[in-house]
N, CA, C and O atoms as a Tripos MOL2 file, in Angstrom:
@<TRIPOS>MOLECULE
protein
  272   271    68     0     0
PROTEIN
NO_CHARGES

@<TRIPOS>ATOM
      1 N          55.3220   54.3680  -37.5650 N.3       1 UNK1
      2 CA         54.0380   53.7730  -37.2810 C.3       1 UNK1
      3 C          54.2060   52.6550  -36.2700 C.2       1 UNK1
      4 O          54.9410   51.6690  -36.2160 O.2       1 UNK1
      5 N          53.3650   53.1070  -35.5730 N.am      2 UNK2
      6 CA         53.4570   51.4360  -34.1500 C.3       2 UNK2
      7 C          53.0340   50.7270  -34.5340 C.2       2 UNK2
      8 O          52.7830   50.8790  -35.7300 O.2       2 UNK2
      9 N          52.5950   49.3580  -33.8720 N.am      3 UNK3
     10 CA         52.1300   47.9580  -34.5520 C.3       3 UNK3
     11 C          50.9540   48.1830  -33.1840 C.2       3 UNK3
     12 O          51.0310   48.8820  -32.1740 O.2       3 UNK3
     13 N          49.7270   47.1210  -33.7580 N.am      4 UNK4
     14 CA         48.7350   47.2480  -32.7890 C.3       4 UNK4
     15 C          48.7200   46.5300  -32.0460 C.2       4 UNK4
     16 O          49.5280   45.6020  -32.0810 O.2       4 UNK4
     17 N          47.5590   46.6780  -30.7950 N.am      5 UNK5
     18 CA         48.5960   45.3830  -29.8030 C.3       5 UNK5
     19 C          47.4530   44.0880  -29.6640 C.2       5 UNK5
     20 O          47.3610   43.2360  -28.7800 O.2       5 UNK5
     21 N          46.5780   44.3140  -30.9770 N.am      6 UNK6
     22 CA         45.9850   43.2640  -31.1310 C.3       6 UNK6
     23 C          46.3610   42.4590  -32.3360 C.2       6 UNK6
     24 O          46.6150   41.2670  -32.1640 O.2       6 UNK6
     25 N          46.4160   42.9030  -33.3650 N.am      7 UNK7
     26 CA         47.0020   42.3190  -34.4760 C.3       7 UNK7
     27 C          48.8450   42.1130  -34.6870 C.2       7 UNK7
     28 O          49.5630   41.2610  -35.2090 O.2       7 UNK7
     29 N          48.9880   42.9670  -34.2080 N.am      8 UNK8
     30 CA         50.5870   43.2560  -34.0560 C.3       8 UNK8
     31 C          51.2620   44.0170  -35.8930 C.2       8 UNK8
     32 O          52.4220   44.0570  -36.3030 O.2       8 UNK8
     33 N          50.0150   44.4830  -36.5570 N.am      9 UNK9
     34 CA         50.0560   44.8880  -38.0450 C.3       9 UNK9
     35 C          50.5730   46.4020  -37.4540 C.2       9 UNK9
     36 O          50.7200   46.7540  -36.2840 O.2       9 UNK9
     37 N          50.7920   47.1650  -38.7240 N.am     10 UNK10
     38 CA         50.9150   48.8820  -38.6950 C.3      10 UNK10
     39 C          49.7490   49.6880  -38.5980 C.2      10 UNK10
     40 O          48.8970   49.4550  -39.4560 O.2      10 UNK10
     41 N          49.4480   50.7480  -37.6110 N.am     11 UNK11
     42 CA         48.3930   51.3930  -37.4690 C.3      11 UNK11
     43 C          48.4210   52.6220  -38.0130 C.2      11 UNK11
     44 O          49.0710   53.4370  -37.3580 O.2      11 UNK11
     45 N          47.9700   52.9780  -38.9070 N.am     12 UNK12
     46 CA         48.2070   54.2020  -39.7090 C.3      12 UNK12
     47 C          47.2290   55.2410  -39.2410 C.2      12 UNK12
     48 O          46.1080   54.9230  -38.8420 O.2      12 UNK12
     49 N          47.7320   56.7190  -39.2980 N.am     13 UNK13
     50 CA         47.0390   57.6270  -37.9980 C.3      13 UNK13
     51 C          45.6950   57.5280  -38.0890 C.2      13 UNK13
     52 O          45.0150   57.4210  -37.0690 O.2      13 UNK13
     53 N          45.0070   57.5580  -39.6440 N.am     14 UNK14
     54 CA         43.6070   57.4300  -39.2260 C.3      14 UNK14
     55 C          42.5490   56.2300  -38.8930 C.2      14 UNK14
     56 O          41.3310   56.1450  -39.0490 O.2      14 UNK14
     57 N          43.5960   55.2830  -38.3350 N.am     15 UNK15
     58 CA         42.4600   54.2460  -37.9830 C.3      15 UNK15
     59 C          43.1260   54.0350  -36.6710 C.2      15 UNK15
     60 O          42.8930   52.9890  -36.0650 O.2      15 UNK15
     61 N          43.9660   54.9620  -36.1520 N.am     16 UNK16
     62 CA         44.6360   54.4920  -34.7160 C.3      16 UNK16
     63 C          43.2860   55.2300  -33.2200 C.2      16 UNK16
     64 O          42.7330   56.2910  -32.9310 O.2      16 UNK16
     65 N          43.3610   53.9000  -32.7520 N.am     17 UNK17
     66 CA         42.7940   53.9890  -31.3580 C.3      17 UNK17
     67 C          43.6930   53.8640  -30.2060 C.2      17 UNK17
     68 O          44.2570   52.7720  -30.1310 O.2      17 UNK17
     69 N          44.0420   54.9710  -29.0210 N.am     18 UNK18
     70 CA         45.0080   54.6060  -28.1620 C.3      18 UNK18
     71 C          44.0780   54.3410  -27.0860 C.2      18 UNK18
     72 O          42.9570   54.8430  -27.0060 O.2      18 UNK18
     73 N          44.6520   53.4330  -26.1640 N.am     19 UNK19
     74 CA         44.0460   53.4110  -24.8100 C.3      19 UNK19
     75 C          44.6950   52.5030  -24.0150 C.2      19 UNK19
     76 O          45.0360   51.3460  -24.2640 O.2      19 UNK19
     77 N          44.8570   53.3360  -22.7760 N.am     20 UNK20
     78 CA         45.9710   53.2750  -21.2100 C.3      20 UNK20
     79 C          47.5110   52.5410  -21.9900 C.2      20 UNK20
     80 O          48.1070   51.4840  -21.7800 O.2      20 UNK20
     81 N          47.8380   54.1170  -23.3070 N.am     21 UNK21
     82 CA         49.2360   53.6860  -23.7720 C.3      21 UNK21
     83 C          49.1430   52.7860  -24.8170 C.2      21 UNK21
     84 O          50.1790   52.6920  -25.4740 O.2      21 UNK21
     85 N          47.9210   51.8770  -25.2830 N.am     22 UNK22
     86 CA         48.1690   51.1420  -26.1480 C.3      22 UNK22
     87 C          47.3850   51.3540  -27.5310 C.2      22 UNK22
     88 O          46.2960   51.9270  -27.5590 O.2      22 UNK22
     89 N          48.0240   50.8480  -28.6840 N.am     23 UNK23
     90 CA         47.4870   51.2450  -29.8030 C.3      23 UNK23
     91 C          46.5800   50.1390  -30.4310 C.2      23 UNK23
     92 O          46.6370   48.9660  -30.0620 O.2      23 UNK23
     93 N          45.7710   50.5770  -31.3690 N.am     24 UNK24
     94 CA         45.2400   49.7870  -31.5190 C.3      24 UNK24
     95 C          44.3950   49.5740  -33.0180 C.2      24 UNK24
     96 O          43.3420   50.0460  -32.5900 O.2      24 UNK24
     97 N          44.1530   49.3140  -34.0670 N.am     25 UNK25
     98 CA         43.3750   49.6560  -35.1750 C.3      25 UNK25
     99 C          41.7460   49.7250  -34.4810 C.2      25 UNK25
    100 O          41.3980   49.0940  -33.4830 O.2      25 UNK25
    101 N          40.9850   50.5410  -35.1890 N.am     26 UNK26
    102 CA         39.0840   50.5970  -34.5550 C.3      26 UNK26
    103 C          38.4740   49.5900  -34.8320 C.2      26 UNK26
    104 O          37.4240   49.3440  -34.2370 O.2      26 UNK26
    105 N          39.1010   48.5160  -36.0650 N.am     27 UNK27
    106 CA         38.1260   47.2060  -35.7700 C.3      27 UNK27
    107 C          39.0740   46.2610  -35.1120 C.2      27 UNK27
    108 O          38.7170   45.0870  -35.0130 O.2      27 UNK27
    109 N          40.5300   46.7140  -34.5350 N.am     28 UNK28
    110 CA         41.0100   45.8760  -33.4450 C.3      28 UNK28
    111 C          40.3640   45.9830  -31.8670 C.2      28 UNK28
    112 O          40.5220   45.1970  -30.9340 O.2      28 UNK28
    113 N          39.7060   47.0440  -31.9110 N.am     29 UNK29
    114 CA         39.1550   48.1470  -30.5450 C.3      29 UNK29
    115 C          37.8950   47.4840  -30.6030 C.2      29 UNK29
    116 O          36.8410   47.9650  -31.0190 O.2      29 UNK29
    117 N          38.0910   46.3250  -30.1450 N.am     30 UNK30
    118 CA         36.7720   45.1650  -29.8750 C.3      30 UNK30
    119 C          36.5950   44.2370  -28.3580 C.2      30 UNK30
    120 O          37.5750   43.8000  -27.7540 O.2      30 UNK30
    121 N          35.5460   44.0940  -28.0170 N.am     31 UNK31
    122 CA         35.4720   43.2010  -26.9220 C.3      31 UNK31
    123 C          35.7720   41.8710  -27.2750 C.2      31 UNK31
    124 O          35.3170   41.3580  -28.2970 O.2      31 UNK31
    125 N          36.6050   41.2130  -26.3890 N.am     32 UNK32
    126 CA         37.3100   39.7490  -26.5870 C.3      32 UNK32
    127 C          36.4530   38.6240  -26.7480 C.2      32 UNK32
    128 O          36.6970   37.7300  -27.5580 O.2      32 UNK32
    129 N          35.0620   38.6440  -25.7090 N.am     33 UNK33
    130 CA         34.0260   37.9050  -25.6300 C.3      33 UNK33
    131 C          33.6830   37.9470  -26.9150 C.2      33 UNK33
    132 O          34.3580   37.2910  -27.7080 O.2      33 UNK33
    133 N          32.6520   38.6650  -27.3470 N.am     34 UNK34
    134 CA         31.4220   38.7560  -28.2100 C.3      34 UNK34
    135 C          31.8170   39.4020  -29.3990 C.2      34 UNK34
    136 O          31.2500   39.1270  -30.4570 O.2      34 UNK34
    137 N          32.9610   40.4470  -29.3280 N.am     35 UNK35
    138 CA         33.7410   41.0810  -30.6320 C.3      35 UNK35
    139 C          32.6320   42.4720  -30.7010 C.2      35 UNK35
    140 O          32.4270   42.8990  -31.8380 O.2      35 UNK35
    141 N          32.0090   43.0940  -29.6900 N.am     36 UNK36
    142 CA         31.6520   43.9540  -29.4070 C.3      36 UNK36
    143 C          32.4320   45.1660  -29.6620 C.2      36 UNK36
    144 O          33.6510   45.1550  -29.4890 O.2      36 UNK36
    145 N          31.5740   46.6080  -30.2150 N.am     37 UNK37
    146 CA         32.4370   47.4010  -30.4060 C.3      37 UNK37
    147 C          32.5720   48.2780  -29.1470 C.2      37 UNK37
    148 O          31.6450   48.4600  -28.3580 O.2      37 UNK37
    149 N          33.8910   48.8420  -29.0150 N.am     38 UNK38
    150 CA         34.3690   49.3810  -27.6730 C.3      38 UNK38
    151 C          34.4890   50.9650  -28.4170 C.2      38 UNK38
    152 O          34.5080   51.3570  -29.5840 O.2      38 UNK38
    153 N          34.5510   51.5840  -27.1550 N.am     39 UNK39
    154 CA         33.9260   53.3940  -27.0340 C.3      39 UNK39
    155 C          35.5510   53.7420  -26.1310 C.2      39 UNK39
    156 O          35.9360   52.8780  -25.3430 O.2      39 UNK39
    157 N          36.2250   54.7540  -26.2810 N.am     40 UNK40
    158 CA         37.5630   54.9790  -25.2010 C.3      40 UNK40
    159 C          36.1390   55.3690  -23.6300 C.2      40 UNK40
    160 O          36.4200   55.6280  -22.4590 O.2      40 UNK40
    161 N          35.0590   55.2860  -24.1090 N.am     41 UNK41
    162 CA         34.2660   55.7120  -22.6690 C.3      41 UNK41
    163 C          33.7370   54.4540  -22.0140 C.2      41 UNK41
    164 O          33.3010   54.3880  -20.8640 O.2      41 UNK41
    165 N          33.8090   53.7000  -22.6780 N.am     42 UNK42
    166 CA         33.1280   52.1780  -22.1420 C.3      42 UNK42
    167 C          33.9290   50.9470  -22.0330 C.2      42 UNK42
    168 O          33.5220   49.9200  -21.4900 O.2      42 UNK42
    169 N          35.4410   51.1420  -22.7410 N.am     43 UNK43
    170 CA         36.1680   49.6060  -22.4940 C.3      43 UNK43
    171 C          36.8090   49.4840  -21.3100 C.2      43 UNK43
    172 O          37.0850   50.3990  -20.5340 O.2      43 UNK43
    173 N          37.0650   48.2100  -21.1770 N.am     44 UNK44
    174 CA         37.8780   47.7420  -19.5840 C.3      44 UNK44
    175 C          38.6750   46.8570  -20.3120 C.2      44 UNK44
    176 O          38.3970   46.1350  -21.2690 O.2      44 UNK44
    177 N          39.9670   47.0790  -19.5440 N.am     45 UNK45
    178 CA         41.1120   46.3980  -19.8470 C.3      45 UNK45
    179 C          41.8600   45.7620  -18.4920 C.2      45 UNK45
    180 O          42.4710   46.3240  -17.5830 O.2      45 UNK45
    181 N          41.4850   44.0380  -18.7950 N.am     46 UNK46
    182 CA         41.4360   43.1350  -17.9100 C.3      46 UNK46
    183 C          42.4540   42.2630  -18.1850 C.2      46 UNK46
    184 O          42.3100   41.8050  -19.3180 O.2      46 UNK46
    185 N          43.6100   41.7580  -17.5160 N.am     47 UNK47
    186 CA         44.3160   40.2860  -18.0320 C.3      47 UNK47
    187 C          45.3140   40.6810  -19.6300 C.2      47 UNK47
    188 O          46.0780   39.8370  -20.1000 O.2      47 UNK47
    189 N          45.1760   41.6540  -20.0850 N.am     48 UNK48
    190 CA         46.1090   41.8460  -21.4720 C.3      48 UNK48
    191 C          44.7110   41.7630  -22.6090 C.2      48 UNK48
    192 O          44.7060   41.3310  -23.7620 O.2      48 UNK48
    193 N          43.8320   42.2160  -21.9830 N.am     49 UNK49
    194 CA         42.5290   41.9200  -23.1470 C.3      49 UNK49
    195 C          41.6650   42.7690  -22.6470 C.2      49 UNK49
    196 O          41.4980   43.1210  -21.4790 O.2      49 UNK49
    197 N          40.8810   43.2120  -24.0550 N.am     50 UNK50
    198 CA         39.9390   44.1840  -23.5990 C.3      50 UNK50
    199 C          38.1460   43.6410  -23.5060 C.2      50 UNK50
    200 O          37.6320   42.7490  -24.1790 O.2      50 UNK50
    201 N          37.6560   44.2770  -22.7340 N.am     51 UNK51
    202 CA         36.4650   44.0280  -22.4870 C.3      51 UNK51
    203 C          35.7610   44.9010  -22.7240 C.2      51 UNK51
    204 O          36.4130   45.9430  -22.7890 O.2      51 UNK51
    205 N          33.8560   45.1700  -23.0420 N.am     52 UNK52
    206 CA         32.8650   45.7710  -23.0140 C.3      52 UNK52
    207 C          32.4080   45.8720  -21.0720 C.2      52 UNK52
    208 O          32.7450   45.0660  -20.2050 O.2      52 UNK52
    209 N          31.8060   46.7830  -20.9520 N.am     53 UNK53
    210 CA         31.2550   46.3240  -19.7520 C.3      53 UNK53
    211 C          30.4600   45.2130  -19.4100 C.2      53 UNK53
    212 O          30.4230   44.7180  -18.2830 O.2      53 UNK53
    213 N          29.9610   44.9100  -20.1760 N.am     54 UNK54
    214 CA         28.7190   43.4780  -20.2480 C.3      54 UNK54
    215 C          29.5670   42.3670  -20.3340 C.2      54 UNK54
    216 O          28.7560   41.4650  -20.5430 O.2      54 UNK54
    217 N          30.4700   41.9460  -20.3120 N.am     55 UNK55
    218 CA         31.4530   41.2110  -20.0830 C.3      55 UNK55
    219 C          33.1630   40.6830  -19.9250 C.2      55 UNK55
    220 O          33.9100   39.7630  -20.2590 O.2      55 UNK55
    221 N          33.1530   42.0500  -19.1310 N.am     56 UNK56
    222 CA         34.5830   42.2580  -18.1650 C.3      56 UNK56
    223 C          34.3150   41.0310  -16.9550 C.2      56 UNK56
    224 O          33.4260   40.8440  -16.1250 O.2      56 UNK56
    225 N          35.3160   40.4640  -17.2500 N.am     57 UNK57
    226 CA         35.4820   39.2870  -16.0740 C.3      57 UNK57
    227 C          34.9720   39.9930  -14.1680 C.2      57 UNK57
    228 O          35.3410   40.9980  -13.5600 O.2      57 UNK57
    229 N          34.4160   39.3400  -13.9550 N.am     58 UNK58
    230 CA         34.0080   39.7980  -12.2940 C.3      58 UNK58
    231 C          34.6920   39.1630  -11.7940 C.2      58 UNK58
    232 O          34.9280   38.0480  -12.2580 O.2      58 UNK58
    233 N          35.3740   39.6710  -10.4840 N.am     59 UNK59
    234 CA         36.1100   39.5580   -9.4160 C.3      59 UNK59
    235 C          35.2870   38.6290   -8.5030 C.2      59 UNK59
    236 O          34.1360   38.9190   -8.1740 O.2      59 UNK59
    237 N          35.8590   37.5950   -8.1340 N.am     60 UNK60
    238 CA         35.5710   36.5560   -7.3310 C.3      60 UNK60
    239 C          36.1820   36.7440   -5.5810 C.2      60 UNK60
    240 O          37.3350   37.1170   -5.3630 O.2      60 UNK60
    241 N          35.2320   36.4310   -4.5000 N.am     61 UNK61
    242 CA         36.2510   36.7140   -3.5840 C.3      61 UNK61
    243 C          36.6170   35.0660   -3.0640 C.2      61 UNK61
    244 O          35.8460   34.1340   -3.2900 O.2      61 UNK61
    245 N          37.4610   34.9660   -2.5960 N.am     62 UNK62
    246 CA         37.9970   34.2440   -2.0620 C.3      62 UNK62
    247 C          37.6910   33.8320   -0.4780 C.2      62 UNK62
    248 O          37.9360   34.7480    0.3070 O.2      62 UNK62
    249 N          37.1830   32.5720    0.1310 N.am     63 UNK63
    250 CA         37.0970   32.4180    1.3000 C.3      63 UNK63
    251 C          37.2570   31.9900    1.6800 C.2      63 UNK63
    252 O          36.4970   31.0220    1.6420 O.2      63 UNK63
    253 N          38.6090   31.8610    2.8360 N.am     64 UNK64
    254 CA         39.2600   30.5670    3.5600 C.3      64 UNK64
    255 C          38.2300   29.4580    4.4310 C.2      64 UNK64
    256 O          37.2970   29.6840    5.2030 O.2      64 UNK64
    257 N          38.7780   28.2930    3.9910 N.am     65 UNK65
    258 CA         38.1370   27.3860    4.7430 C.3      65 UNK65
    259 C          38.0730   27.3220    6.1330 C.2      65 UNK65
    260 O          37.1630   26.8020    6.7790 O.2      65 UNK65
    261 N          39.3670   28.0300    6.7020 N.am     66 UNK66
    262 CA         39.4560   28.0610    7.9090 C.3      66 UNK66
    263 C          38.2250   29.1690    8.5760 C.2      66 UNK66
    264 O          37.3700   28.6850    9.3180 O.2      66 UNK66
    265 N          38.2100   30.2370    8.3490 N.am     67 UNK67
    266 CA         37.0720   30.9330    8.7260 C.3      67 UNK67
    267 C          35.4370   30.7140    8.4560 C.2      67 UNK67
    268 O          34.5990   31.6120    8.3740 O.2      67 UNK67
    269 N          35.2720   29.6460    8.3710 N.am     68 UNK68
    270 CA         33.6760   28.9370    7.7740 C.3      68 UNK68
    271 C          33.5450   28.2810    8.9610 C.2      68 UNK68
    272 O          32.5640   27.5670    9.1670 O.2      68 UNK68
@<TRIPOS>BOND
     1     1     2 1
     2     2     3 1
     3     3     4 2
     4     3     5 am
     5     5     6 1
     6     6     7 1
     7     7     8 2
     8     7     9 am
     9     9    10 1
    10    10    11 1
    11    11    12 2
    12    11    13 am
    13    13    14 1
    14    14    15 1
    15    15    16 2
    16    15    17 am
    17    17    18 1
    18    18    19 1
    19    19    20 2
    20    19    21 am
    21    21    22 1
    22    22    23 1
    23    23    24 2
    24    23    25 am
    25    25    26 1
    26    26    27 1
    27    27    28 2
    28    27    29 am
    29    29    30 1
    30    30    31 1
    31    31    32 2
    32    31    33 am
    33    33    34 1
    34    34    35 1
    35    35    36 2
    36    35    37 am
    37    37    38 1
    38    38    39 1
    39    39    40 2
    40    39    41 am
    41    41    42 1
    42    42    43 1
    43    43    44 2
    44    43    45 am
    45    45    46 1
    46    46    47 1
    47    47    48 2
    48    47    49 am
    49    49    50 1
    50    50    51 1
    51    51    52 2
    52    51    53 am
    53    53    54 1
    54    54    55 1
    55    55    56 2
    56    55    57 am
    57    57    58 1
    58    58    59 1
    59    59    60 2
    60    59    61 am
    61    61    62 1
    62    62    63 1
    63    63    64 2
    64    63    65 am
    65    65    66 1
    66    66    67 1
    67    67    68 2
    68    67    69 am
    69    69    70 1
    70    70    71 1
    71    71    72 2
    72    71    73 am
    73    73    74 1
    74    74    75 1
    75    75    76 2
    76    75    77 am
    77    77    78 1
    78    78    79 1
    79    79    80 2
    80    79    81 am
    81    81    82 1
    82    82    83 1
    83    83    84 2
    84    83    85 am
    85    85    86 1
    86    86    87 1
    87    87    88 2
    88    87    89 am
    89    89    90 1
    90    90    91 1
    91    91    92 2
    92    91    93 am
    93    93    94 1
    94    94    95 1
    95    95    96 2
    96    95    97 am
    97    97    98 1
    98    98    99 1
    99    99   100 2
   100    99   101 am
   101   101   102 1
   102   102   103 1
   103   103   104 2
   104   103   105 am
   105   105   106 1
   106   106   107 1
   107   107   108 2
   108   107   109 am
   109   109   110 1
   110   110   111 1
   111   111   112 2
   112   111   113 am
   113   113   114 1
   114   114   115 1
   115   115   116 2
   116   115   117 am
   117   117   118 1
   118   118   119 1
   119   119   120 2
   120   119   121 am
   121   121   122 1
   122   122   123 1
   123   123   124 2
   124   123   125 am
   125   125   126 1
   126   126   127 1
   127   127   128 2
   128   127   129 am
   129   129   130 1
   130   130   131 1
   131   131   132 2
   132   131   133 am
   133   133   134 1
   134   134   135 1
   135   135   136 2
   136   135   137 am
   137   137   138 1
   138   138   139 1
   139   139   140 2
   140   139   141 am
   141   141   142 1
   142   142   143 1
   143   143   144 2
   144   143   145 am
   145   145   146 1
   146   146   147 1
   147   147   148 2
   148   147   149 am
   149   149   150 1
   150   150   151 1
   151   151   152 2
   152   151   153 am
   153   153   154 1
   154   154   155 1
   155   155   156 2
   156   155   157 am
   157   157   158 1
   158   158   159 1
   159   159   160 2
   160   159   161 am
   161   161   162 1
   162   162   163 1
   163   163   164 2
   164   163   165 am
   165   165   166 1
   166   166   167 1
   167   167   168 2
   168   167   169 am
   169   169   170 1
   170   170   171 1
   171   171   172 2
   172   171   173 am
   173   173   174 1
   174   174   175 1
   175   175   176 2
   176   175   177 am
   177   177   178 1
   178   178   179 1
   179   179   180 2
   180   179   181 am
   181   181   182 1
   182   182   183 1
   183   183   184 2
   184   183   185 am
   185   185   186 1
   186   186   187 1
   187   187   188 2
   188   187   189 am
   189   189   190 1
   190   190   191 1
   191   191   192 2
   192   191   193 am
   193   193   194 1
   194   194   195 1
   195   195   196 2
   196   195   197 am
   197   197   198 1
   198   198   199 1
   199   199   200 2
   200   199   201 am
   201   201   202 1
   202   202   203 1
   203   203   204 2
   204   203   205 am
   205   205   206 1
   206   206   207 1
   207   207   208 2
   208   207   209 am
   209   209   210 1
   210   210   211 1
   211   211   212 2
   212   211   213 am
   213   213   214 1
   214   214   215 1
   215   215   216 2
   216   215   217 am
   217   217   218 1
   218   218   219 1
   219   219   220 2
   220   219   221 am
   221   221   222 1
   222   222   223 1
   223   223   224 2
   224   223   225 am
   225   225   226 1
   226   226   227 1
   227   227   228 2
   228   227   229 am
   229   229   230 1
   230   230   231 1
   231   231   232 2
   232   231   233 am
   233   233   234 1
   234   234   235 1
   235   235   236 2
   236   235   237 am
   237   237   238 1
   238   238   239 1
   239   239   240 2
   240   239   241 am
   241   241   242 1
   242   242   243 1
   243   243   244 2
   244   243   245 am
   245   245   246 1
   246   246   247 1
   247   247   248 2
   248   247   249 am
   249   249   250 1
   250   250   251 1
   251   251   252 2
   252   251   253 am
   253   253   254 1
   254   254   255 1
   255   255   256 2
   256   255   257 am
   257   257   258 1
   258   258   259 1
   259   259   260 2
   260   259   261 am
   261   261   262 1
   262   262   263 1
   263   263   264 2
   264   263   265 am
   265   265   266 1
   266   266   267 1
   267   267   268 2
   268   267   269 am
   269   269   270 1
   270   270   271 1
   271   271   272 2
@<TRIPOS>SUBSTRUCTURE
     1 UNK1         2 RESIDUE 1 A UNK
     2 UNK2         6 RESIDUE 1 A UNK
     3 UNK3        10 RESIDUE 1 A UNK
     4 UNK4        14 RESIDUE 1 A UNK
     5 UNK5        18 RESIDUE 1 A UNK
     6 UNK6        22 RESIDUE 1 A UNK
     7 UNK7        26 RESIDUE 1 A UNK
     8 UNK8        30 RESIDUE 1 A UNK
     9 UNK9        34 RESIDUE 1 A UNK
    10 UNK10       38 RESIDUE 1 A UNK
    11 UNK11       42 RESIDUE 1 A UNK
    12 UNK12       46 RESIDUE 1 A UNK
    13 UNK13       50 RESIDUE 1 A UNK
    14 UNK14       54 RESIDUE 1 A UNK
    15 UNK15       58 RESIDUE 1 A UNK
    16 UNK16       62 RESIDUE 1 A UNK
    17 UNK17       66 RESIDUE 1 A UNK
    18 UNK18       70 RESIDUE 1 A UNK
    19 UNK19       74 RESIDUE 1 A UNK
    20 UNK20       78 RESIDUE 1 A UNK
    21 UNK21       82 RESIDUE 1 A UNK
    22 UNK22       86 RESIDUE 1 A UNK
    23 UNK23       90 RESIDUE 1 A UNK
    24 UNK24       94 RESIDUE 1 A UNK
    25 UNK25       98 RESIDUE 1 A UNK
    26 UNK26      102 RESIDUE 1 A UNK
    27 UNK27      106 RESIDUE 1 A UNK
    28 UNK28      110 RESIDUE 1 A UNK
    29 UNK29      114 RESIDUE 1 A UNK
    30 UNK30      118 RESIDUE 1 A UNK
    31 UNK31      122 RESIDUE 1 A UNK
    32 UNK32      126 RESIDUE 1 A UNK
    33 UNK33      130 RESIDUE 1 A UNK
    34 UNK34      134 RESIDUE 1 A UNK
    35 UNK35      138 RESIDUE 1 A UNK
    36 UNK36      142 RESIDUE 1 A UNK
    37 UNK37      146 RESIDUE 1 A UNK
    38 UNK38      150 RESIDUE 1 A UNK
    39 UNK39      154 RESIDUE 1 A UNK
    40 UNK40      158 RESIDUE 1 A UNK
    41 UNK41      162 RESIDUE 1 A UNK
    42 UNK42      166 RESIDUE 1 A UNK
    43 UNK43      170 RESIDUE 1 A UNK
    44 UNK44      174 RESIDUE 1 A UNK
    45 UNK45      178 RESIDUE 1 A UNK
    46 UNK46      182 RESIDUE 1 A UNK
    47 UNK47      186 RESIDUE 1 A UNK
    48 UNK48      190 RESIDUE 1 A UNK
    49 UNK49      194 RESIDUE 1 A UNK
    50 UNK50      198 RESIDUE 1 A UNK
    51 UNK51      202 RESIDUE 1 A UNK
    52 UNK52      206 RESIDUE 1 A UNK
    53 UNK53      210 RESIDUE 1 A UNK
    54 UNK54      214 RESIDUE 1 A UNK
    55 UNK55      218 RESIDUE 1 A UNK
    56 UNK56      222 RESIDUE 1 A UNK
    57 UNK57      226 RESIDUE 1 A UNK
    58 UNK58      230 RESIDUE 1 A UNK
    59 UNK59      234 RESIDUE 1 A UNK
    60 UNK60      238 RESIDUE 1 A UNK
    61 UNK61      242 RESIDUE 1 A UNK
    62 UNK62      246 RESIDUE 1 A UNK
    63 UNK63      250 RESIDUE 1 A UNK
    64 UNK64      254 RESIDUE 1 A UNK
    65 UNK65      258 RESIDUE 1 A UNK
    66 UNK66      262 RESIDUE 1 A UNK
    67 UNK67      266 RESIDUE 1 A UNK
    68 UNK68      270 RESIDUE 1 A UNK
């Protein structure tokens, strides 16, 4: 049995959630923000943490001072 990679406990087959390789228990398979429940069709995995779409961190751009 693997350990989850939110709790770091044992995931026993019927409560195991995998996603991009990682395991996970289904009430570990939560959004980080709000503790939202995540779908393998709807989570984003950002920074070592998972997200809902409604609050996956947005990408900021960056703009040199020199070009202003």
């Amino acid at each position: 049995m693997d350990p989850c990679e939110h709790c770091q406990k044992k995931v026993y087959v019927i409560e195991k959630v995998e996603a991009n390789g990682r395991i996970y228990h289904k009430a570990c398979f939560k959004c980080k923000d709000e503790g939202c429940r995540l779908t393998l069709a709807n989570f984003h995995y950002h920074d070592g943490s998972l997200y809902c779409p409604k609050h996956v961190p947005k990408l900021q751009a960056i703009v040199s001072q020199s070009l202003i």
